[in-house]
C-alpha positions as CSV (number, residue, x, y, z in Angstrom):
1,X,126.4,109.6,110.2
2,X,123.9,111.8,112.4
3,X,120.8,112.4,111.1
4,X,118.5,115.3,112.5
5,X,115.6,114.7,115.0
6,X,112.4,114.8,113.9
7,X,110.5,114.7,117.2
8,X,107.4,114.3,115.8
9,X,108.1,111.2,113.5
10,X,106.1,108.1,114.0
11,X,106.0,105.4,110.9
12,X,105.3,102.2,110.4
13,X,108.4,99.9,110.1
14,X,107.4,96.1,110.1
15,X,104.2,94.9,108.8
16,X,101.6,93.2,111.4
17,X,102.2,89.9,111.2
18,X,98.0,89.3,111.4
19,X,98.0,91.3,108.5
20,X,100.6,89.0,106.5
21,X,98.4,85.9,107.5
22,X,95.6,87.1,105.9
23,X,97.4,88.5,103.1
24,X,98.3,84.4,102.5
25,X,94.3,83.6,102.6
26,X,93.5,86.4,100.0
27,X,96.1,84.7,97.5
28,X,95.2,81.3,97.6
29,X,91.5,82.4,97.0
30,X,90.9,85.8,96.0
31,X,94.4,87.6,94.7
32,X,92.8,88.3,91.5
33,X,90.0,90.6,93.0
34,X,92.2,91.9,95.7
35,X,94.6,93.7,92.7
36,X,91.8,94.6,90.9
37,X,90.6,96.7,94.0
38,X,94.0,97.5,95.3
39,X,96.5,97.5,93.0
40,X,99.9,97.5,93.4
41,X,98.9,98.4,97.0
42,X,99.8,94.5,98.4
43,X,103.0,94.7,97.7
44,X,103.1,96.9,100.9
45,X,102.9,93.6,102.5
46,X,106.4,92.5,101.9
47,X,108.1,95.7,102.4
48,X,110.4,96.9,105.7
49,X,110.6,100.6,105.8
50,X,114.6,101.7,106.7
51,X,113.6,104.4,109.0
52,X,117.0,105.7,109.3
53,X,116.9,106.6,105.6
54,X,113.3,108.3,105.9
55,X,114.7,110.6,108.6
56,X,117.6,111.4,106.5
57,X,115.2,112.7,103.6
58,X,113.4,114.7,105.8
59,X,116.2,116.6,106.0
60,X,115.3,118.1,102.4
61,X,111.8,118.6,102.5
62,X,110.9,122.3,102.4
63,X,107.0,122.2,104.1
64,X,106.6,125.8,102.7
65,X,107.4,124.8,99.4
66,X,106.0,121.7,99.5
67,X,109.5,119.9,97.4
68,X,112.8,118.2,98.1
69,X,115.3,120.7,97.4
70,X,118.5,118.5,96.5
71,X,121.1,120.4,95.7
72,X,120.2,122.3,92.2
73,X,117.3,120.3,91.7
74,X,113.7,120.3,93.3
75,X,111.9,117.0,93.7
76,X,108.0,116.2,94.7
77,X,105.7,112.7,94.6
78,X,103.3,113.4,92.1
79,X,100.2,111.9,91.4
80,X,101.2,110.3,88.0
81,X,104.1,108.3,90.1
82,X,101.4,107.2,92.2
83,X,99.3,105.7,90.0
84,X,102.1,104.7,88.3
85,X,104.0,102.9,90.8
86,X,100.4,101.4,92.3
87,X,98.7,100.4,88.8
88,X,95.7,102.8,90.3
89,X,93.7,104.8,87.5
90,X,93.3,108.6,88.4
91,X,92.6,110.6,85.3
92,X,89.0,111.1,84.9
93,X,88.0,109.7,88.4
94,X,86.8,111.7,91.2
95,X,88.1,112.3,94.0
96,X,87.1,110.5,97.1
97,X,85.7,112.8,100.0
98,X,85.8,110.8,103.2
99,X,82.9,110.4,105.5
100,X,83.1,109.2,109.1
101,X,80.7,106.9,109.8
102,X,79.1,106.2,113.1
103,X,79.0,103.1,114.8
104,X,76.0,102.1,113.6
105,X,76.7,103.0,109.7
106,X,80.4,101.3,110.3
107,X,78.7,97.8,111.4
108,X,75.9,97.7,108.9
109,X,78.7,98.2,106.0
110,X,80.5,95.7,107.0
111,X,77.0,93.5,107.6
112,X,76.6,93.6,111.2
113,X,74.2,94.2,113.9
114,X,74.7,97.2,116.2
115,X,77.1,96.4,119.1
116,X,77.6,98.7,121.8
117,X,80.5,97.3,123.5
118,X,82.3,98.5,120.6
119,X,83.2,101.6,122.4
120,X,86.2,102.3,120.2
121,X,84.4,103.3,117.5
122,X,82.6,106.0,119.1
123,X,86.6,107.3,118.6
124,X,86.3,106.4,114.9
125,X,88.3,103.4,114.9
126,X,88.9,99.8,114.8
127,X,91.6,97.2,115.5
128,X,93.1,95.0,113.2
129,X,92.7,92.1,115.5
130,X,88.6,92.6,115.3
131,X,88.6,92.7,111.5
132,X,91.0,89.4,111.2
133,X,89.0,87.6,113.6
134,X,86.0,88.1,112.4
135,X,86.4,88.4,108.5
136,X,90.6,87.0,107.8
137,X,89.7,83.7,109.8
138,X,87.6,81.4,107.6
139,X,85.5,80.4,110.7
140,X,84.7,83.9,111.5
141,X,81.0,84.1,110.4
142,X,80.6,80.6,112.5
143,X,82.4,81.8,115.7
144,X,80.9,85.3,115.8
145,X,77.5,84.6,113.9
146,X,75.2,86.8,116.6
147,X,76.8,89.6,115.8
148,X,76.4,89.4,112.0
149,X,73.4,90.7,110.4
150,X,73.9,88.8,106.9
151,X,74.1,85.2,105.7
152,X,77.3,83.2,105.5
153,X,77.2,83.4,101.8
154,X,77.1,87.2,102.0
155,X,79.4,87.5,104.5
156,X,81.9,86.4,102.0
157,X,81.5,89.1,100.2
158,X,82.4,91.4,103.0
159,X,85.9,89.6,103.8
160,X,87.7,91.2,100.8
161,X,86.3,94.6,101.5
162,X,87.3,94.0,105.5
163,X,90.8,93.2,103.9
164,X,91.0,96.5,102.0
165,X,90.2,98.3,105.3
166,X,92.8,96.4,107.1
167,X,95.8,96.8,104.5
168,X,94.6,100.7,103.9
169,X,94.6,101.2,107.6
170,X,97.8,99.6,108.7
171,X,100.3,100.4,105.6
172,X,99.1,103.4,104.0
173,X,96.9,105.6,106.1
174,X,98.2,104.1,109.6
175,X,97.2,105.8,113.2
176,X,99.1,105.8,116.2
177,X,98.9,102.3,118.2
178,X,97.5,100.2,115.2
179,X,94.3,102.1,115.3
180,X,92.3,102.0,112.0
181,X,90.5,104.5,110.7
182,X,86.4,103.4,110.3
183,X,86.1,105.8,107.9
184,X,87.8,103.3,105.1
185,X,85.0,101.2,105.1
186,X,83.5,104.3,102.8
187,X,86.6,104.8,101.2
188,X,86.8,101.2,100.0
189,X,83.4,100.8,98.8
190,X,83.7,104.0,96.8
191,X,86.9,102.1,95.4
192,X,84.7,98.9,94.6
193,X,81.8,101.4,92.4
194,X,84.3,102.6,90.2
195,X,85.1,106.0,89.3
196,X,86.5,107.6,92.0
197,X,90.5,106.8,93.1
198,X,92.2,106.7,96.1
199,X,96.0,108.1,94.7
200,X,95.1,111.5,95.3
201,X,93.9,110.7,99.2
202,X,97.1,108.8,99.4
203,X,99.8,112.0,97.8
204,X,97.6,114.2,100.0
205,X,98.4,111.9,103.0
206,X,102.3,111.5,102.3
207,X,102.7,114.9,101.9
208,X,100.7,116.0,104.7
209,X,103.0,113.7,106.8
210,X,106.3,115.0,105.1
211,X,105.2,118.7,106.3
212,X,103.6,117.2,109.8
213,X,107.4,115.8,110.5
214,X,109.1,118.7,109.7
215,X,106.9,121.5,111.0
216,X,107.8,124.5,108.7
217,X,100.9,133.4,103.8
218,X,98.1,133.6,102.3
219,X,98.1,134.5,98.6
220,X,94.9,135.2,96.3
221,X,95.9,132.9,93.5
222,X,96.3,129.1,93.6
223,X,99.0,128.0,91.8
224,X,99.1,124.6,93.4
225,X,96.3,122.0,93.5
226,X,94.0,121.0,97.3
227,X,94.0,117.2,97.0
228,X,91.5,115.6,100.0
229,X,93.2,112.6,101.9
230,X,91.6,110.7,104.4
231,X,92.6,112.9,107.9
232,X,92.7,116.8,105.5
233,X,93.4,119.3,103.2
234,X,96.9,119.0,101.7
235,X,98.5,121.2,99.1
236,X,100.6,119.8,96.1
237,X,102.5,121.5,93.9
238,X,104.0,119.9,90.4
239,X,105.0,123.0,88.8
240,X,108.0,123.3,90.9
241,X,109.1,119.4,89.5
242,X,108.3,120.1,85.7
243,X,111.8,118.4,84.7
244,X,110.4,114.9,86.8
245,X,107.7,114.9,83.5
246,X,110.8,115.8,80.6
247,X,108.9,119.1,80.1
248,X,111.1,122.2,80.6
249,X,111.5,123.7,84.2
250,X,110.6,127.5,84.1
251,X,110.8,129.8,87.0
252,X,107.4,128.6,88.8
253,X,104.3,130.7,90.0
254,X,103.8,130.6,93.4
255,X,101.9,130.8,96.0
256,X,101.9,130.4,100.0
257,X,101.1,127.0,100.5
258,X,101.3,126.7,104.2
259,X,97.5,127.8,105.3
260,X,95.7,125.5,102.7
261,X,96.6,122.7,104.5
262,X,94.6,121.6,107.5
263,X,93.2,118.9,109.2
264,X,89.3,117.9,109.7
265,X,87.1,118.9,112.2
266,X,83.3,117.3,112.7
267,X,82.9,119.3,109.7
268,X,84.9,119.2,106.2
269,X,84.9,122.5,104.8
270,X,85.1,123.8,101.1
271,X,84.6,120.5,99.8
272,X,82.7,121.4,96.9
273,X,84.9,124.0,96.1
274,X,88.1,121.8,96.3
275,X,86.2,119.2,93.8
276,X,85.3,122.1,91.4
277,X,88.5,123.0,90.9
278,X,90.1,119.2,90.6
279,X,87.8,119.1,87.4
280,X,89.7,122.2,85.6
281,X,93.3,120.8,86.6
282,X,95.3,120.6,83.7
283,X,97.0,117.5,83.1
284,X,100.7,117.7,82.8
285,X,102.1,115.1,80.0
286,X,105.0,113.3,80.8
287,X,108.0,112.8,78.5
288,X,110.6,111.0,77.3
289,X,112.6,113.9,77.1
290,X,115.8,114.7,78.9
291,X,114.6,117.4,81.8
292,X,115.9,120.7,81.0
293,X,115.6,123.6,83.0
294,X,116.3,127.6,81.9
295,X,119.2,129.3,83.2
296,X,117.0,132.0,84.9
297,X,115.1,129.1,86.6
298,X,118.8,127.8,87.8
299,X,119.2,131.2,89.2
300,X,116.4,131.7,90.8
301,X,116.7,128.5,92.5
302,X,120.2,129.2,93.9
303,X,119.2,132.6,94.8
304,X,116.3,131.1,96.7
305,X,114.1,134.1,95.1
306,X,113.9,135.1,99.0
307,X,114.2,138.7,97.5
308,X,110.5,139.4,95.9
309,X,106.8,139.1,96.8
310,X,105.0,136.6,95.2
311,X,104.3,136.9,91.8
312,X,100.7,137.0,89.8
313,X,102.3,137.2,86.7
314,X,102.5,134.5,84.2
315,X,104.0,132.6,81.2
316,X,101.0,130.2,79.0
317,X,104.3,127.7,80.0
318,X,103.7,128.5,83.8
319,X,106.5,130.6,84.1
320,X,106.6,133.4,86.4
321,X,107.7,136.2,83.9
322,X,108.4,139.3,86.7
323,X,110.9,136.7,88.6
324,X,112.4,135.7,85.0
325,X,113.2,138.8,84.2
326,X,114.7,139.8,87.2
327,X,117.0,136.3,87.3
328,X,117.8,137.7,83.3
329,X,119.3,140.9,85.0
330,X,121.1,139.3,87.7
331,X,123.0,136.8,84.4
332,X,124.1,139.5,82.3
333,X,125.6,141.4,85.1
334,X,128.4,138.2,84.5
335,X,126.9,136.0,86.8
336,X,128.9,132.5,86.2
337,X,127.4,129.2,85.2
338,X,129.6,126.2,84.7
339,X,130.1,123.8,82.2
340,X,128.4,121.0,84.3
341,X,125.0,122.9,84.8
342,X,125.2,124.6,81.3
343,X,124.4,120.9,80.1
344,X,121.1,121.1,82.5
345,X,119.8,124.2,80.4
346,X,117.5,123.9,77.2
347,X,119.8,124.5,74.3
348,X,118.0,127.2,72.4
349,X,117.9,129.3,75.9
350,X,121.5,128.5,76.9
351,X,123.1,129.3,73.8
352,X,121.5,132.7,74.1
353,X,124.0,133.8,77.0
């Protein structure tokens, strides 16, 4: 089968093996506190990505739209699969804004003294090799102890934390040439306080890479939400995927979702904007329903709704009622729908036409 090229696709495929070593340390003494602060996330560790079958999906990722259009059906991660999948809490939590650090801030929070041989940081990064020898490696306090700033006893406290920045920068929020990002050293010890969550860094993160791989205006309203991830601003967009939570699938609202996203400069702007707005998102509850969608939503979606401009006007369901009703014209002028996707549609809609 050929698959298309996606020149600027880069992934991790095998895990370090430094990182699986110390991934062996951590369970014989610490595995307990490791899921409590990662979750789910070290299971990364024993998972080969198939690269060929990541290319393929690709294929189906619409980075306007911000879904997997398969077919008749639209598909997105969401952030309730993420913490789902992970065993990471999200609702009520904040979201974490990152901060880079400079080398000075990046040593003292990992406990040592000021080094300024450590050029690479100046670039905002560290290498998985530093962090294993000098926290992973049980004689690392001993072997490196002039360049620590804290007791033995505290540096243990310090090893699982160097871990989290290690697994976080390798598996989930890699950089090119095993390069880790210091600014995880903040991320994780927001993680350890409590009350902030790292799954809506990490959605931001996959879908900033889906849209980065494939490369696709400006509306006034948002219907979508900004989620913050580690390297910028990435739209997400669950009403599309209403039938992934058993709720009903309406035509959706939309909006142009291909300006919001951007990556960070020195500066991050509109933070406190974003972070206002992630406290008035409305949760969506998932069901145990099976997902129905309308017959004007099937429609539109075949018709690709290329035809209008985008629509301000609403349903309390979040339907967009100007693209229903045009879908409702285009059915009674004997458009056909088949027994197959008739079983698709919400039975007291259906049975209407």
């Amino acid at each position: 089968m050929a698959y298309p090229h996606f020149p600027n696709t880069q992934m991790v495929v095998k895990v370090n093996p430094i990182l699986k070593v110390w991934w062996k340390d951590i369970e014989r003494n610490r595995e307990l506190e490791a899921n409590e602060l990662l979750g789910g996330l070290t299971v990364l560790i024993s998972v080969e990505s198939d690269r060929h079958l990541i290319k393929a999906l690709l294929k189906f990722w619409d980075s306007e739209r911000l879904v997997f259009k398969v077919g008749d059906f639209e598909l997105t991660p969401t952030i309730e699969e993420i913490g789902g999948f992970l065993g990471l809490l999200y609702k009520d939590h904040e979201m974490i804004v990152p901060h880079k650090p400079t080398p000075r801030s990046f040593l003292k929070q990992m406990g040592m003294c000021h080094n300024l041989s450590l050029l690479c940081l100046k670039e905002g990064w560290i290498s998985l090799e530093f962090l294993y020898s000098h926290f992973g490696d049980e004689e690392g306090h001993e072997n490196f102890h002039r360049e620590f700033a804290c007791s033995p006893a505290k540096w243990e406290r310090y090893r699982l934390n160097a871990f989290a920045v290690a697994l976080l920068g390798s598996l989930v929020f890699p950089r090119e040439g095993g390069k880790i990002h210091t600014s995880l050293s903040y991320v994780v010890r927001m993680m350890a306080r409590g009350g902030k969550t790292i799954v809506l860094m990490i959605l931001t993160e996959i879908i900033r890479a889906l849209t980065r791989c494939t490369k696709g205006k400006r509306g006034n309203e948002l219907y979508f939400i900004e989620l913050i991830g580690l390297n910028g601003v990435q739209p997400y967009a669950p009403l599309r995927v209403l039938r992934k939570f058993g709720q009903i699938q309406m035509i959706p609202l939309r909006s142009h979702m291909g300006h919001y996203g951007h990556d960070f400069g020195p500066e991050i702007p509109q933070v406190g904007t974003i972070l206002r707005r992630w406290e008035r998102v409305v949760t969506i509850d998932v069901r145990e329903h099976r997902p129905f969608c309308t017959l004007e939503y099937y429609l539109w979606l075949l018709e690709d709704a290329e035809h209008a401009d985008l629509s301000r006007e609403g349903l309390p369901g979040f339907g967009d009622e100007k693209e229903r009703r045009w879908a409702h014209n285009l059915l009674n002028n004997n458009y056909d729908i088949t027994p197959e996707i008739r079983q698709q549609i919400v039975p007291d809609i259906g049975d209407q036409h």
